[in-house]
N, C-alpha and C positions, 0 to 999 in steps of 0.2 A: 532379567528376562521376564517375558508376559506372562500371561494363562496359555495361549499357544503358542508358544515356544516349549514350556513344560510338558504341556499334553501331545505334542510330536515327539519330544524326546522320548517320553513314555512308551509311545506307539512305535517305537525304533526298536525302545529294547525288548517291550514284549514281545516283536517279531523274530528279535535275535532269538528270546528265549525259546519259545515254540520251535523255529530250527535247530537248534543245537537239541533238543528233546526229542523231536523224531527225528535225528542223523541216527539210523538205525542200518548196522549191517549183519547178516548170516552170512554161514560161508560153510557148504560142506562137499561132502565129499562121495560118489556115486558111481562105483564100478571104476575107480582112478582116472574118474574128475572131477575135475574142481565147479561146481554151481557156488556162483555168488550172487544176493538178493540187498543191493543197496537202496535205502529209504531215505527221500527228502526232503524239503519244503515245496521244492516248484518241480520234482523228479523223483523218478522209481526207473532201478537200472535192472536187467536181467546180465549176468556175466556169465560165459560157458569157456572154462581154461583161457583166459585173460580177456576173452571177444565179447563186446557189447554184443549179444543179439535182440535186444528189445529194449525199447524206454520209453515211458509216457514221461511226455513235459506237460506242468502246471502253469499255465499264462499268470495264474493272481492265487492268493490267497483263499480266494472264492469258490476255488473250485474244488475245493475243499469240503463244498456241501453234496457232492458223491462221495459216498466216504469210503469205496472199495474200488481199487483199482484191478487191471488181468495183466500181465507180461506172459511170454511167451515164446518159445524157440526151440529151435531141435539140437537132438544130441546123436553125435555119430560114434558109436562104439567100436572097437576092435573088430568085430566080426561081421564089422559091415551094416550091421544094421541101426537104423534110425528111430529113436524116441523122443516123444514130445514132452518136453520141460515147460509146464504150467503152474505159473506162479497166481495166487490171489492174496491182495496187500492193502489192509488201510481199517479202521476202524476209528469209534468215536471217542468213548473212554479206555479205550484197549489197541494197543498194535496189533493186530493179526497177521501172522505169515503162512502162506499154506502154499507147501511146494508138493509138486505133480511130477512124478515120472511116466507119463500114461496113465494109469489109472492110479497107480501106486503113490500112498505118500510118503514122504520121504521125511519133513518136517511139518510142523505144525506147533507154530510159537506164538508166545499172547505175550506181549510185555503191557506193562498199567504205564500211562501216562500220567505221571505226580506233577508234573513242570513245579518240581522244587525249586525255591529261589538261590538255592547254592549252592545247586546242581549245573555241571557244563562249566563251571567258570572256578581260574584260579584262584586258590585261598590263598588269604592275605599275609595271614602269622606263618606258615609255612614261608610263604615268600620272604620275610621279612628276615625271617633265623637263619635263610639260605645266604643271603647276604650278607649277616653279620658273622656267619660261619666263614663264608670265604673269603671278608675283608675286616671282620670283626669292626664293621662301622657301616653304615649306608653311604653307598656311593651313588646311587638312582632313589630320588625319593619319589617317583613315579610311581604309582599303584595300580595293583590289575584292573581294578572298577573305575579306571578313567574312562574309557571308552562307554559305560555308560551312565557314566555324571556327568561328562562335557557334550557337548554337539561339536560336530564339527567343525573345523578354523575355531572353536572357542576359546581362547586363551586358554589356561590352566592357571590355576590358583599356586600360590606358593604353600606347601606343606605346610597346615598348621591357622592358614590364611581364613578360612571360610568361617571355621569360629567365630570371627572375629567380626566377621560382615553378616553373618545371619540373624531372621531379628528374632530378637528377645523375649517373642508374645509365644508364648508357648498355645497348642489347639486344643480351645477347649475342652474339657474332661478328657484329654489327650492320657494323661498321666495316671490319671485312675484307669482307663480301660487298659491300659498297656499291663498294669500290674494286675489286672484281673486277670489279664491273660496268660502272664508269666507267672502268676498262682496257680491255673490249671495245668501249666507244663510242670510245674513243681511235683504238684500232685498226681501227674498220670502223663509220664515222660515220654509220648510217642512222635513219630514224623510229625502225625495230623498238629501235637500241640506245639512242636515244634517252631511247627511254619507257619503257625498263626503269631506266636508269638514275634519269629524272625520279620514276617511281612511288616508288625506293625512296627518294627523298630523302623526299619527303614522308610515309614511312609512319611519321617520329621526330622528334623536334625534334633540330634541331641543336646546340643548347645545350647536350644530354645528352653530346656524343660530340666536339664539335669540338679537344680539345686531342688528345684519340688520332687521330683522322684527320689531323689537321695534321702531326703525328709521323710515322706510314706514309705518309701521302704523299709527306711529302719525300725519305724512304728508299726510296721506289720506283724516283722520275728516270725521270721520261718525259717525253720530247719537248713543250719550253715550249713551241712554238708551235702545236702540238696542241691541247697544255692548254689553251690559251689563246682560242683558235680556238674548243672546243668548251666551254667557260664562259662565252664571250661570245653564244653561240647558247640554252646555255640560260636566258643573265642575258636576253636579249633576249624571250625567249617564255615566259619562265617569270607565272606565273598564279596560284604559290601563292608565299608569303611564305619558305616553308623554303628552296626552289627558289633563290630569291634571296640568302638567307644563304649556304646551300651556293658559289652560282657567285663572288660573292665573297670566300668564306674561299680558294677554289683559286686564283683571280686572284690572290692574295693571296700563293702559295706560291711565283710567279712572281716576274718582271720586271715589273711592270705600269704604268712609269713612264708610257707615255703613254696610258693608260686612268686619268690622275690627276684628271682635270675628270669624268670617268661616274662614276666611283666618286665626288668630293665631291657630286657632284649628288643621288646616290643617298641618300650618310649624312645630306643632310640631312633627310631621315624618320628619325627616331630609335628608328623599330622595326630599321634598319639600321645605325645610327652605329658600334654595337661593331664589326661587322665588317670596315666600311670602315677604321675605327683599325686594324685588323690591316694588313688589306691595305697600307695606305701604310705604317705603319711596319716592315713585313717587305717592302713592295717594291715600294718611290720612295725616293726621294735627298730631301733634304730635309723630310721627311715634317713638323718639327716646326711648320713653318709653316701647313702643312692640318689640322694636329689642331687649333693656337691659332686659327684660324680657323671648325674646328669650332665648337669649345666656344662660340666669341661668337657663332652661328648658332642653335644649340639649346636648350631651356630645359628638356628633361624627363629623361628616363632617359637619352635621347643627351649631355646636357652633364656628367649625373653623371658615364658612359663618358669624355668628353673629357677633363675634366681630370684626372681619373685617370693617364693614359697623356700629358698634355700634362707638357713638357720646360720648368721655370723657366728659361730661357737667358740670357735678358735682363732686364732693368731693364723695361723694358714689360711683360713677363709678369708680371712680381713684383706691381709695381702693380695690372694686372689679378687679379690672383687674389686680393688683399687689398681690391679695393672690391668687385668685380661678378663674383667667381669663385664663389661660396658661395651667391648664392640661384639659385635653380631653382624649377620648378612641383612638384616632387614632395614634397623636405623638406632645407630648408637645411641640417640635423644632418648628412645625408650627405657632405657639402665640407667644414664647418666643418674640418677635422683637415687633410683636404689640402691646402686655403689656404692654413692658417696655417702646417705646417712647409714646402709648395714654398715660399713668398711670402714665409719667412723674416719673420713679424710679430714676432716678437722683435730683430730687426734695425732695421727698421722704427720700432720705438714709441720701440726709444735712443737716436733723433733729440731734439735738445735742442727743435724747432718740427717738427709736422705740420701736413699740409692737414687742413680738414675733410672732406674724401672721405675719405680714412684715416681718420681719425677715426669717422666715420659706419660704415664698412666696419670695422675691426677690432671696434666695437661690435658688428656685425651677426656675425662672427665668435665673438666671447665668446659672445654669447647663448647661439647654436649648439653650444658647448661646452659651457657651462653646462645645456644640456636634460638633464633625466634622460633622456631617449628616443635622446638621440644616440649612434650607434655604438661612436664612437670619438670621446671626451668629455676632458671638464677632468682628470681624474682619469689617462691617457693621456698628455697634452699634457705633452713635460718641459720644457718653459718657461711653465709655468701662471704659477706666483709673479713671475717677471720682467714677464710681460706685462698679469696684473694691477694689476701697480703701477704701471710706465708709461701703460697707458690712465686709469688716475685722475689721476695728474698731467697727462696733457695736456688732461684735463675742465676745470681750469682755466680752462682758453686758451676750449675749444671746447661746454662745456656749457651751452646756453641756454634749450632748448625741452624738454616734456615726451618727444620722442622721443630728444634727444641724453641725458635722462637715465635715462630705461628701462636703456642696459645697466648704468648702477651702481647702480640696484634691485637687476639683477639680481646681479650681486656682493655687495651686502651681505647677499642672501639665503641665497647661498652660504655665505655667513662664518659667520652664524648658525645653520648646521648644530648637528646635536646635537653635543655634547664625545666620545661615542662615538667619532662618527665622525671629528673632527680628531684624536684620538688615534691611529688606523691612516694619515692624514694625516702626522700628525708621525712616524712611524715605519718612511713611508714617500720621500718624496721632497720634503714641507713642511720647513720649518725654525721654530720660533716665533718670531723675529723675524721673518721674512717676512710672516706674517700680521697681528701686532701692527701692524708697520709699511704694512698696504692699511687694517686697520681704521683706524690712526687717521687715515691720507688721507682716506679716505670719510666719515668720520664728520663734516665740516662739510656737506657735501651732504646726508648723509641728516637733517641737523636742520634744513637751512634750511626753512621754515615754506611759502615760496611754492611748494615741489610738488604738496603736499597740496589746495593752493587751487586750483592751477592744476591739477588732474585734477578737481578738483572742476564748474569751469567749463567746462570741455572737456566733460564730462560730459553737461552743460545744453543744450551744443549739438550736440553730433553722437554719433553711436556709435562710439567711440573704446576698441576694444577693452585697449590700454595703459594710456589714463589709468585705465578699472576695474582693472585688475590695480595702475596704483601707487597708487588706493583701497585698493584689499583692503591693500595693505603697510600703509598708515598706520592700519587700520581703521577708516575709517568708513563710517559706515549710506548703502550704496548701494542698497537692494534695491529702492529705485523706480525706480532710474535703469539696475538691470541688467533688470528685468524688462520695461519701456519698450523697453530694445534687444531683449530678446528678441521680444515682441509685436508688434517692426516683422520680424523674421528667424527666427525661429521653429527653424530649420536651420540658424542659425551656426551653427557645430562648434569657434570659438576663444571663442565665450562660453563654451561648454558647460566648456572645457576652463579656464578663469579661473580659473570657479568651482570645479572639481576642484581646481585647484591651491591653494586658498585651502586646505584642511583642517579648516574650519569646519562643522560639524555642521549648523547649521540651515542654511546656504548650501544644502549641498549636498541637504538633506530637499526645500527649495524646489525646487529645479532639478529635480529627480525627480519631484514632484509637475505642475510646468511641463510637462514632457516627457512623464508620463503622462495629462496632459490634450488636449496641441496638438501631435504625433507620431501616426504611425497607427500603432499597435503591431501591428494585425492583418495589415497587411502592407506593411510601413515599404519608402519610397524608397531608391534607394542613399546620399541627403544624411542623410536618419532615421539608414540603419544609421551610420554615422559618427558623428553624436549620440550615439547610444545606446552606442557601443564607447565614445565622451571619458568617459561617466557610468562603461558597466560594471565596465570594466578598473582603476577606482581603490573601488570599493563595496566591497573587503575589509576595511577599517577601520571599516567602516561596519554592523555588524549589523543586517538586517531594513528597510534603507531601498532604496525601491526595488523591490520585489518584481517590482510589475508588469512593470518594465523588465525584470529577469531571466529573467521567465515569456516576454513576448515574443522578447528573445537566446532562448533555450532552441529557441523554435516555430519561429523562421525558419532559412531556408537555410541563414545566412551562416557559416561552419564559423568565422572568426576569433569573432564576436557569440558563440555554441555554446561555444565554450572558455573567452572570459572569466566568460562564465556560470556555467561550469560549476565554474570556478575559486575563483570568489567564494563557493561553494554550498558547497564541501570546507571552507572554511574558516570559515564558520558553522555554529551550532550546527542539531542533526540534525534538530531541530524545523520548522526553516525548510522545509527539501529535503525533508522527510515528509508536508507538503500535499499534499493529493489530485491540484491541479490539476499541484503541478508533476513529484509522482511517473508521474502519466502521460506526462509529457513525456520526462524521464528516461529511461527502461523504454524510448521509442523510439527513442531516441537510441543506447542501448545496444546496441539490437539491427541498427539498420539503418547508422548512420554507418560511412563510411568510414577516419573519424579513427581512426588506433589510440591516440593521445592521449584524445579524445573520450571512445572508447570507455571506456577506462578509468577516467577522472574518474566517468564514467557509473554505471560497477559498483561504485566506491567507496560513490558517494552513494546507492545501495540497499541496500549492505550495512550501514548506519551504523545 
């Protein structure tokens, strides 16, 4: 998002906040009846025993520069007689209410207008314990301060997500005046330092700045129970999300042993997990028990965070990290590496017998390894060759089913890498018996006859995204039975991605033709854009297939869709990216994106 885009959103919620600050109502009571005096942003209501009798409507904001309104109406009493109810409402730094019975006042109220920043709006930790009360887990990791971190139609991030994408330059002397500031709350704990304090947190993400703040902080040394005292007041009423990172990273700089049950409570929202792992493991005793308890709590960004920072200690963890440490909702690649050297899986597999959980679990590990996409990969891993060979030997024992034989697919797919590429292998940290000796393991498995059959029939009966992919190995003619699953799911995104991996030309012409028939390209769902990036990001091999796809990437939002696009486009010939429709696309791309990557791709492909 731009500068305006940000500065609307601003201008939204400062709106919000101002009406929710004067929604002001009185309500009393006058010879038995009821006068009620409602205040609002665009309205002021007079109410006599439930009957509007007067209201001034505000067309705009602006009108706002009278800053006293009159309401007005009569009152009919029991004995027949008539008095006039005269309201005067509105003030600058003050609400005014002054209510009239004839001449008589009846009321006369001032409220101060503070427009606190976490005032009007649900707290977050309250919310958080509500749910872990009534389900003792989060079921919604939805937060109350969406509505003013997103705009409107704007996707939502995945809990835990925006860390991760925010950038890293923290604002100048950002960190010094935050702690000047939260020195004066220290020292003289009122509203006023409160909310200077509160303001500046939220004016940054925390993400940006937390390792220098951690660092001056601790070199400060100010009075723990201070700290402590005024982190827990703003963990407690804090309203925006940063708020809550913030009073946790300082709890965190403490002693905060016995704030060990708020704080796991908290992390288990996994927009919070990283911080709370600070906090306990900079300050509680035993911390490594509440991290391994994290991690088996969380499943998304929070778990990635856990085992990260989770301590192999014991024989239970090891186990754990080698069956059920590695998947998560976001993308098992991310663990696979840290699994398997905490978990010591090369330890593990020179057992002469495994369980099938290991077994199943170190499979799920390889895979993971084996992704081109994984971070920290096979290639990485310096007991690749050990562990490969161990897990085909123990296949023996525990290879039955087409799932238990998917990860030795995937290995012999490995193996049959080009010669290139084994050569910078063997040059590297392979050795050629090592590999001679997994090929010729593998190699009774990959001939026995009943995989082929048995993906075949799997096939027939359900959508079994594996048994196609150990089609595609064996090649044969699946394209009724993949397009069958696609016309039931239309937005798989691990179909989409089979078939990419397959590297077969007509496969992949079809799936692009699928996709530009049954996807809305004019303005594709978040599941579409997903589709559409499995196809784009591999169309470089692929000269002229797909277009449409590209033309769409190109139109929409989505800045990751834009680059693969764009990328694909640099590296075909200039004929392609010189069409009319897509040279306009281009051209706007060039001039308005914020990408300076983008941009760039952008002016290549006009200049060509």
């Amino acid at each position: 998002m731009g500068f305006k885009d940000d500065f609307k959103r601003e201008m939204r919620n400062a709106v919000k906040d101002v009406e929710k600050e004067v929604h002001k109502t009185w309500k009393m009571n006058y010879k038995g009846h009821r006068i009620e005096v409602i205040n609002q942003m665009k309205e002021e209501l007079l109410i006599i025993d439930g009957v509007t009798v007067d209201r001034n409507k505000r067309k705009s904001i602006l009108s706002h520069i009278i800053p006293f309104s009159k309401l007005s109406g009569t009152l009919h009493l029991q004995d027949g007689s008539k008095h006039v109810v005269s309201v005067k409402l509105g003030g600058y730094v003050r609400l005014n209410c002054i209510v009239k019975v004839d001449n008589e006042t009846i009321l006369d109220d001032s409220l101060k207008l503070d427009f606190l920043p976490w005032e009007n709006k649900e707290k977050i930790v309250p919310f958080i314990q509500q749910q872990v009360q009534t389900h003792t887990k989060i079921v919604d990791d939805h937060l109350p301060d969406e509505d003013y971190l997103y705009d409107e139609n704007q996707p939502r991030l995945a809990a835990g997500l925006f860390d991760h994408v925010a950038s890293d330059i923290p604002t100048p002397f950002y960190v010094k005046k935050l702690l000047k500031l939260f020195e004066e709350q220290l020292h003289n704990p009122t509203t006023k330092t409160r909310k200077a304090t509160y303001e500046k947190v939220i004016f940054d993400n925390i993400a940006s700045y937390s390792n220098a703040f951690i660092e001056q902080f601790q070199q400060a040394q100010f009075d723990e129970a201070i700290v402590q005292q005024e982190a827990l007041w703003l963990l407690e009423h804090a309203a925006h999300r940063e708020v809550v990172k913030f009073s946790i990273t300082v709890l965190g700089c403490t002693d905060c042993e016995k704030y060990k049950e708020l704080l796991f409570t908290v992390g288990l929202h996994e927009e919070f997990t990283p911080y709370v792992l600070f906090a306990l493991k900079n300050g509680t005793t035993r911390a490594n028990d509440q991290v391994w308890q994290l991690a088996q709590s969380v499943h998304g960004w929070g778990k990635i965070a856990a085992v990260e920072r989770l301590e192999a200690t014991t024989p239970e963890i090891k186990q754990w990290l080698l069956t059920e440490g590695c998947s998560n909702s976001i993308m098992d690649e991310y663990l696979a590496y840290t699994c398997a050297v905490k978990g010591e899986l090369d330890v593990a597999l020179y057992e002469e017998t495994i369980s099938k959980e290991l077994y199943d679990g170190a499979g799920h590990i390889i895979q993971a390894l084996l992704n081109k996409h994984s971070p920290e990969g096979i290639e990485d891993y310096p007991y690749a060759s050990e562990v490969l060979s161990r897990f085909v030997y123990h296949a023996n024992t525990h290879c039955q089913t087409l799932e238990d034989f998917y990860p030795l697919m995937k290995i012999s797919e490995f193996l049959n890498e080009d010669s290139e590429v084994w050569e910078e292998r063997f040059n590297d940290q392979w050795k050629q018996h090592e590999y001679t000796s997994i090929q010729q393991a593998i190699h009774p498995f990959i001939n026995d006859a009943k995989w082929p059959q048995l993906a075949m029939d799997a096939l027939q009966q359900e959508n079994n995204v594996k048994a196609l992919e150990i089609a595609f190995f064996y090649q044969l003619d699946v394209s009724q039975n993949l397009f069958n699953m696609l016309g039931g799911n239309p937005t798989n995104s691990a179909l989409y991605v089979a078939v990419m991996d397959t590297n077969n030309r007509k496969y992949i012409e079809d799936i692009c033709t699928f996709a530009e028939n049954h996807l809305t390209l004019s303005n594709p769902s978040n599941e579409e854009q997903d589709c559409l990036q499995c196809i784009i990001q591999d169309l470089y091999r692929y000269e002229g297939v797909g277009v449409p796809l590209i033309q769409a990437a190109l139109a929409s939002d989505n800045v990751s869709l834009q680059y693969h696009a764009l990328s694909v486009l640099v590296g075909w010939s200039p004929s392609i990216s010189q069409q009319s429709a897509l040279q306009e696309i281009i051209k706007n791309i060039a001039m308005t994106t914020k990408d300076k990557e983008d941009r760039e791709l952008a002016k290549r492909l006009l200049e060509k």
